[in-house]
Every structure is written in C-alpha cells, then in structure tokens.
N, C-alpha and C positions, 0 to 999 in steps of 0.2 A: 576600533571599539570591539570588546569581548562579543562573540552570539550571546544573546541568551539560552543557556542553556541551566536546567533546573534538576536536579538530582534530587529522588525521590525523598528523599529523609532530610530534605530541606524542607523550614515554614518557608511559605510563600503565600499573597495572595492572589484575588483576583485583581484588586487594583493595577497591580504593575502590568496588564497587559496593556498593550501599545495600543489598541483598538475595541471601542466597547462591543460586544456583542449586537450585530446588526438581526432585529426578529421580527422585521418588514420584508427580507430579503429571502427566499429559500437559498440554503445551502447545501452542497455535497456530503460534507460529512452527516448532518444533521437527516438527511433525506435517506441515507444508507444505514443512519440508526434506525430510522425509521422502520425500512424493510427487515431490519436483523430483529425487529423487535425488541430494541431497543427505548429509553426511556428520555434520549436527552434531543427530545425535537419540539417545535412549535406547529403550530396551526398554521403555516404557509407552507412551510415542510411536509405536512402529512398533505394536505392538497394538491400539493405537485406529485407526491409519491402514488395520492390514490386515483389521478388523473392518469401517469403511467401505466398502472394496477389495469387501468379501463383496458389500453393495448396489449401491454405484457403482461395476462393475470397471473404467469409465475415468476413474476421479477422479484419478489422476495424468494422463493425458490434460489434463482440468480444468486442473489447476494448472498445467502448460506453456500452455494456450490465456492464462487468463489474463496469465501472465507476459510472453506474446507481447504481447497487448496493452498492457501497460504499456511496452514497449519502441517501438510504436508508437506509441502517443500521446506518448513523450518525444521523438522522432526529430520528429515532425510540430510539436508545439512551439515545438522548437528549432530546427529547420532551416527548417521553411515559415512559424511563424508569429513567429520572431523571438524569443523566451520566454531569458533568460540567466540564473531564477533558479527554484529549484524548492523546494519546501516539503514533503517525503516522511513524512506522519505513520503509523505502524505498518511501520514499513518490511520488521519479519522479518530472518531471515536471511539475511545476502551469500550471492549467490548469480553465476553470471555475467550477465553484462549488467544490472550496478543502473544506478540512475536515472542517477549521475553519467557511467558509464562512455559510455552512450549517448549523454548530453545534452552529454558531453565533446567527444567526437570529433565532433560536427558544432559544434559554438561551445567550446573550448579554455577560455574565459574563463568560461563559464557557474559557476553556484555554487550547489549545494545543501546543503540542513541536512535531515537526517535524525530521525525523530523516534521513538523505543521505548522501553519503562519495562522491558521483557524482561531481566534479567539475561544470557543467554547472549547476546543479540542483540550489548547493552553491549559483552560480552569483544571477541566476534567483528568488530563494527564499529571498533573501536578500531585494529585489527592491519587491516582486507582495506579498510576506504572511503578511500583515500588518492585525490586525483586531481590534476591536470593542475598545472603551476606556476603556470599563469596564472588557473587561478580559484583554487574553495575549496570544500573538502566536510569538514562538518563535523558531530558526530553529539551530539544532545542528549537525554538521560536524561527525561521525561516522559509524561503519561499523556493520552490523547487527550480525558478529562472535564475538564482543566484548559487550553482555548484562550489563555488568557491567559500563561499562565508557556510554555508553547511558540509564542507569538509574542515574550514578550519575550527567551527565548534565541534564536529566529530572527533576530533584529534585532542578534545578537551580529556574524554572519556574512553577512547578506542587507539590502538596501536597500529597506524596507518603504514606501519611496517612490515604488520603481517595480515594474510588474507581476512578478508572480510567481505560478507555474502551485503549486494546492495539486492535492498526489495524495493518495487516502484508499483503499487500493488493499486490500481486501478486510476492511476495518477496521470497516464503522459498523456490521456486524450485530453487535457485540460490544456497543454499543448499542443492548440492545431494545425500548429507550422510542421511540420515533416521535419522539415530541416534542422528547424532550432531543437526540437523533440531530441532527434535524433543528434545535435553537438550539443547538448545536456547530458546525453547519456555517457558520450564519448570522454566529457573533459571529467566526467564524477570517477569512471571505471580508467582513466587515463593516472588515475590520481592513486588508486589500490595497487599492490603488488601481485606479481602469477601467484594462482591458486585463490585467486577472490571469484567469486561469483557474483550473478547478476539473474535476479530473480524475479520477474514481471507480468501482469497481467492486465489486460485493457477492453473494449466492446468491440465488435467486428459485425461486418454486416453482410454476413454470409451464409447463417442458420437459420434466420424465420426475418421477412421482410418487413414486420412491425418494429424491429431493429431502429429502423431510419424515422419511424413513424414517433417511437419515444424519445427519439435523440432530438426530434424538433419540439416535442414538449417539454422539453427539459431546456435547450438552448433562449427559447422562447419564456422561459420562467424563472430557474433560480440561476446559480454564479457559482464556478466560473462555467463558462461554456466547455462542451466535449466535440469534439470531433471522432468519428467510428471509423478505425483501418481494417485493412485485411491480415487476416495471417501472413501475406507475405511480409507487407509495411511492418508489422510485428518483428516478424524473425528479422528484419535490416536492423532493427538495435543491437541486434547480439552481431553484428560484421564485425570478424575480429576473434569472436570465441566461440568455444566448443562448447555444441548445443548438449543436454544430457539428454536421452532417452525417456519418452518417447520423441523430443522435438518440440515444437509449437503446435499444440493439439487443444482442443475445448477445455475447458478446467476440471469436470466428470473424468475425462481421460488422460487424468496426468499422474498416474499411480493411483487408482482408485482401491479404495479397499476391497479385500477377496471378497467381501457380502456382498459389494456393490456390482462385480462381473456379470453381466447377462443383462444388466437393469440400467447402464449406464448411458444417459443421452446426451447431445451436445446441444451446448448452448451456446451466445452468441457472447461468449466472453471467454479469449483463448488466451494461452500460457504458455511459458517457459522456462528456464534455469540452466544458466550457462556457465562455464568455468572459465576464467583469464588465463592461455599459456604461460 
C-alpha cells in the first residue's frame, strides 16, 4: 500500500486520519507546543508541561534554544553547504520557521517530506506546510519504528539519488532501546547516498540534575515515553560519518549567532550534523 503522504495544495480532510485525536492522553507534540507558545494543545498538555515548568522553570527557554538550532542547521545546510532536499522525521507541530520555510528562502527549489504518525500534527500539517512553487513539501503519515515505508513515501516526493540532509530533531529518545534507536538510524542514512547528511538533537543528562527529575514526569504522564542519553550515546548515531564542527555540543553552542557569543549557556539538549562519505 501507498504511505500516506499529502502535498500541501491538495484538499484533504480530517476525517481520513487513521486515528481520532486522543485529548485524555498528553502528547509530545502537543506539550512542545505548549512550551513554544504555541496554540494547538489541551488541558492535560498544559499540566504536564506546567508540572515540568515546576523542575525545569526554563524548559520553555529549552525548546526555543532547540528550535533555534534546527533553524540553524537548516539555513547552514542549505545555503553553505548546498543540501536541496530534506527528510524531517517527528516533525511536531507547525510552528514558525519549519524546516521548509527556512530551507525555502535561501534555495526556492529546495524539497522536503515531513514525517509524523501524530493525528493532530496530520490535521495541522495538512492546512500550514505549503511552500515555494518551485520546490515541494510534502507531509507523510508514519512512525519513525518503520524506516522503510518512510523512505518509500520519501521517494514519493524527494530524489533518493541524490543527498538529502535526515533531521531526527528531538525524536530518538522516544526510542529507549539504544540499539533499535541506533539500527533506525543506520537503515534510514543506509538508504541516502555520500553527501547526505544526518542532523539531530535529543535530552541528556549531564547539565542540571532536574534532567532526570522531568524525564520521570513526563514518562509517568503523557506518551510516548523518552529515555535521556549522554553526548556520547548521541555522537554513536553518527558511527560512520563525519561529524561537522563544533561536534556534539549543547544546542546554544552549535553556531550560535555573533549577538549570542559571551551570553551562551548549555542546556541539557545536545546536537549534531553529520555528513555521509
């Protein structure tokens, strides 16, 4: 069977998602809208996020720094290193500046496929991921355990012939196996050709010891579960590829802007970007 996969300038609606919107349950996407100050959450979402708040009072802080950083690694990508195709698996909710918007305005033609199994993600991307005439961004229904049916709808949209940057952008603690994490990573970047990139960021528990303290509020409340690695466990996804500069550093520290120099502190959510020989 086809992925679903849904191209912005298609009607579509909510009905055809495979799963109704569960608003008993808190969820990840919905809980990071939350923090981004965003608008697309419930009342079980904002009580696990303001129950975190209690530990981490700058976990919204957190999720802008990350955000920052995805936005930076798409910009560097795409403009310095050439990159016209993007593979965004756990995307979350539209928020501003997604992958495409970014990756748009410095290459027009550029082209990403989005990848979520999130019912409300589905709705919302449907209606807000539209981009540029000249490329294509398009949004595919999948779960980040099955690499295979989200590269064969990637292939719907994206030229698996030529490089293309994967982002896994606060996604693979939801896998708590090491192992499987890490042959996920293996068989998606097994599947691009040299000159793709692998782009990722995740919790660690090595900058402030309330780390561990939110991870059981959160395991203990909404879905799916996370597990917290170290920068090492981090950098073992990239075995294989060349890490770029700085390395697996906090996300503050991964090309910060010249304002931010002097002012930059590390939090407990490190990063990467790695290129395929």
């Amino acid at each position: 069977m086809v992925p679903d996969i849904v191209p912005p300038d298609e009607e579509a609606t909510v009905t055809e998602q495979k799963d109704p919107i569960d608003t008993a349950v808190p969820q990840t996407a919905r809980i990071w809208n939350y923090w981004l100050g965003g608008k697309d959450h419930f009342e079980v979402d904002r009580q696990v996020g303001e129950e975190i708040l209690k530990v981490i009072p700058d976990m919204a802080l957190f999720a802008r720094a990350t955000r920052r950083f995805l936005q930076r690694a798409v910009h560097h990508l795409t403009a310095d290193l050439g990159v016209r195709q993007f593979l965004d698996v756990g995307t979350g909710l539209p928020t501003a500046d997604n992958t495409h918007q970014v990756a748009q305005r410095a290459a027009p033609s550029a082209r990403v496929v989005y990848v979520d199994n999130d019912p409300l993600v589905l709705a919302h991307a449907r209606a807000l991921l539209t981009g540029t005439p000249e490329g294509g961004t398009a949004y595919l229904d999948a779960d980040l355990r099955d690499p295979e049916k989200i590269l064969a709808g990637a292939a719907e949209t994206l030229d698996l012939g030529e490089p293309v940057a994967l982002m896994l952008m606060g996604i693979l603690g939801h896998i708590t196996d090491d192992a499987e994490a890490r042959s996920i990573v293996r068989r998606l970047m097994d599947a691009l050709p040299s000159g793709s990139y692998l782009a990722l960021y995740d919790a660690t528990n090595v900058v402030d010891p309330a780390s561990a303290a939110a991870i059981e509020i959160w395991n203990r409340s909404a879905e799916p579960p996370y597990a917290l690695r170290t920068p090492a466990q981090l950098e073992g996804f990239f075995e294989g590829l060349e890490l770029l500069p700085p390395g697996v550093v906090s996300c503050p520290l991964w090309h910060p802007p010249a304002t931010e120099i002097g002012e930059v502190t590390e939090i407990d959510e490190f990063c990467g970007v790695a290129r395929k020989p």
